[in-house]
C-alpha positions in Angstrom: -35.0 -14.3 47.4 -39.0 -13.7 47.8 -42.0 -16.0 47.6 -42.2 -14.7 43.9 -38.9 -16.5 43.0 -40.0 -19.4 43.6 -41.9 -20.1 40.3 -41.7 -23.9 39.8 -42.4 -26.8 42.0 -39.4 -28.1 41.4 -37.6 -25.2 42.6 -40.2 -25.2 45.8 -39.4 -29.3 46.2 -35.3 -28.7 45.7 -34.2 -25.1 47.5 -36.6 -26.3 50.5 -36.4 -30.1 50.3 -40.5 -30.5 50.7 -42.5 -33.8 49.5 -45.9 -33.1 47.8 -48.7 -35.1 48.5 -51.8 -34.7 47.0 -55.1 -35.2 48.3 -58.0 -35.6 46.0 -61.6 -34.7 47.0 -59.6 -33.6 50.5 -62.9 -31.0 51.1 -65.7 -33.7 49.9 -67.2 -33.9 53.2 -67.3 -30.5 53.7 -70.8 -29.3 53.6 -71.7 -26.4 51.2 -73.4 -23.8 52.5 -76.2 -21.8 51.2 -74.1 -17.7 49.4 -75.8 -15.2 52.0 -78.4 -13.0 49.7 -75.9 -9.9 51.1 -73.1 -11.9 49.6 -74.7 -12.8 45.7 -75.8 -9.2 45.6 -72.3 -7.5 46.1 -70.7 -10.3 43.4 -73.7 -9.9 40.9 -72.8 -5.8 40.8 -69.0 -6.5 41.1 -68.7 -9.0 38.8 -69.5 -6.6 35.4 -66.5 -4.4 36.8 -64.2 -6.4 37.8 -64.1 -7.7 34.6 -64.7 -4.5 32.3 -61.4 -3.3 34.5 -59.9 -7.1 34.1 -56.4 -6.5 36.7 -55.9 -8.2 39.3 -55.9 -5.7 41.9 -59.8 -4.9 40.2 -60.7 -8.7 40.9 -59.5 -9.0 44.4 -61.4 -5.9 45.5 -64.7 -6.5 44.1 -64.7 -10.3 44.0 -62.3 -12.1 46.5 -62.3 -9.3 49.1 -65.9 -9.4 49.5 -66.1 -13.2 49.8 -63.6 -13.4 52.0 -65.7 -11.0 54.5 -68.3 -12.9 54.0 -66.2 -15.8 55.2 -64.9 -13.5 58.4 -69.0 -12.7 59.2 -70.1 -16.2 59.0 -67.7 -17.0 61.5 -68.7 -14.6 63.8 -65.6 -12.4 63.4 -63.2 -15.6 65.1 -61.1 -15.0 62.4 -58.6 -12.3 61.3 -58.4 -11.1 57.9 -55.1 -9.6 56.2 -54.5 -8.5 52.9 -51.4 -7.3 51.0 -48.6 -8.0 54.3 -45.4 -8.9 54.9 -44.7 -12.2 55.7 -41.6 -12.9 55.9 -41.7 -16.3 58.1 -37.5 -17.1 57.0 -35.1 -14.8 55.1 -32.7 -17.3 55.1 -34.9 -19.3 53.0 -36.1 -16.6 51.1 -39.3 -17.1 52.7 -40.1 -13.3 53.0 -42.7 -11.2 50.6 -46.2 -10.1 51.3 -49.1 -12.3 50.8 -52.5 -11.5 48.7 -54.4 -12.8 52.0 -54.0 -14.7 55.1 -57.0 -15.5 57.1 -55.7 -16.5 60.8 -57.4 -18.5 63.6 -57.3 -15.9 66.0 -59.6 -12.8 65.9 -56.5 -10.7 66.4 -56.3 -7.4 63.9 -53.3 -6.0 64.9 -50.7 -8.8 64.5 -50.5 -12.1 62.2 -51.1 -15.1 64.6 -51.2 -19.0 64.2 -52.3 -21.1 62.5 -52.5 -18.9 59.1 -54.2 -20.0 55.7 -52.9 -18.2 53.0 -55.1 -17.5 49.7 -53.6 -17.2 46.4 -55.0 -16.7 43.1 -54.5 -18.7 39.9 -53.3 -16.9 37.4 -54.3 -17.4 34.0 -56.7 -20.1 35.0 -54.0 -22.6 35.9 -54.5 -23.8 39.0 -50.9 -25.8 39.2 -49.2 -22.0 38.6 -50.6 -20.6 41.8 -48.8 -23.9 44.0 -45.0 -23.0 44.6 -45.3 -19.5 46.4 -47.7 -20.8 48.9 -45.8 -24.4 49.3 -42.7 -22.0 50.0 -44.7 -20.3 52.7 -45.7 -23.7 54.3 -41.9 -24.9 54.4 -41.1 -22.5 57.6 -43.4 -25.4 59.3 -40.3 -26.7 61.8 -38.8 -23.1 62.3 -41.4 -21.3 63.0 -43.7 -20.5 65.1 -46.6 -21.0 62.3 -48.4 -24.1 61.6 -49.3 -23.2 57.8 -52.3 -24.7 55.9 -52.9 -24.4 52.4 -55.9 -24.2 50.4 -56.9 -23.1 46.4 -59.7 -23.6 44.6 -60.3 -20.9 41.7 -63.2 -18.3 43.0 -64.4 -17.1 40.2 -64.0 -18.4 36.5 -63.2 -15.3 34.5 -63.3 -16.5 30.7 -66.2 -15.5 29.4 
């Protein structure tokens, strides 16, 4: 089994035995910040493409990549940045795959390092479809040597 079989919460909340809790507002303190000028500039040009080409692979190269890296500069590079690896946290769970991105708390390049964040996208605009491959990802919590956070928001809003 991958992270792609998992495809229902219910699945996610059974094979793994996880409780859900959620937290509304849980970023309402957080203080937005002001899209670097750099930033709006490389969307503004992207965007027409990205959705002209309309894949996936299309939007997270010209739209989430670039925020992301944005993300990476404005913390001074203290962060790693990974896109399209393996990682498989627990086989036996059929917690294995590759993820879309992980950011990580550690500046490290060359190897995946706690505590990770993992970024998924919604598909088709529904944000509870993109919950049970990362919740499976976050199960590993007691067996592993990651301490897994999740966060989604939808990026960009791409019905126009």
């Amino acid at each position: 089994m991958a992270y792609s079989d998992f495809t229902s919460l219910v699945k996610v909340k059974r094979g793994l035995g996880l409780a859900i809790h959620d937290v509304p507002r849980l970023f309402a303190d957080v203080p937005a910040i002001i899209v670097p000028s750099r930033l709006q500039e490389i969307l503004d040009e992207n965007h027409e493409l990205a959705v002209a080409i309309s894949t996936k692979k299309a939007r997270s190269e010209l739209v989430v990549t670039p925020i992301l890296l944005e993300v990476r500069r404005i913390c001074k590079n203290r962060i790693g940045f990974f896109s399209g690896i393996d990682f498989s946290v627990d086989p036996n769970l059929g917690l294995t795959g590759a993820c879309d991105y992980l950011l990580t708390a550690s500046a490290e390049q060359s190897l995946v390092t706690a505590p990770v964040m993992s970024l998924v996208e919604a598909k088709n605009d529904l944000l509870n479809n993109l919950r049970p491959q990362p919740l499976s990802v976050h199960h590993s919590l007691g067996s592993s040597p990651f301490k897994l956070v999740h966060c989604s928001a939808p990026l960009v809003n791409w019905s126009e």
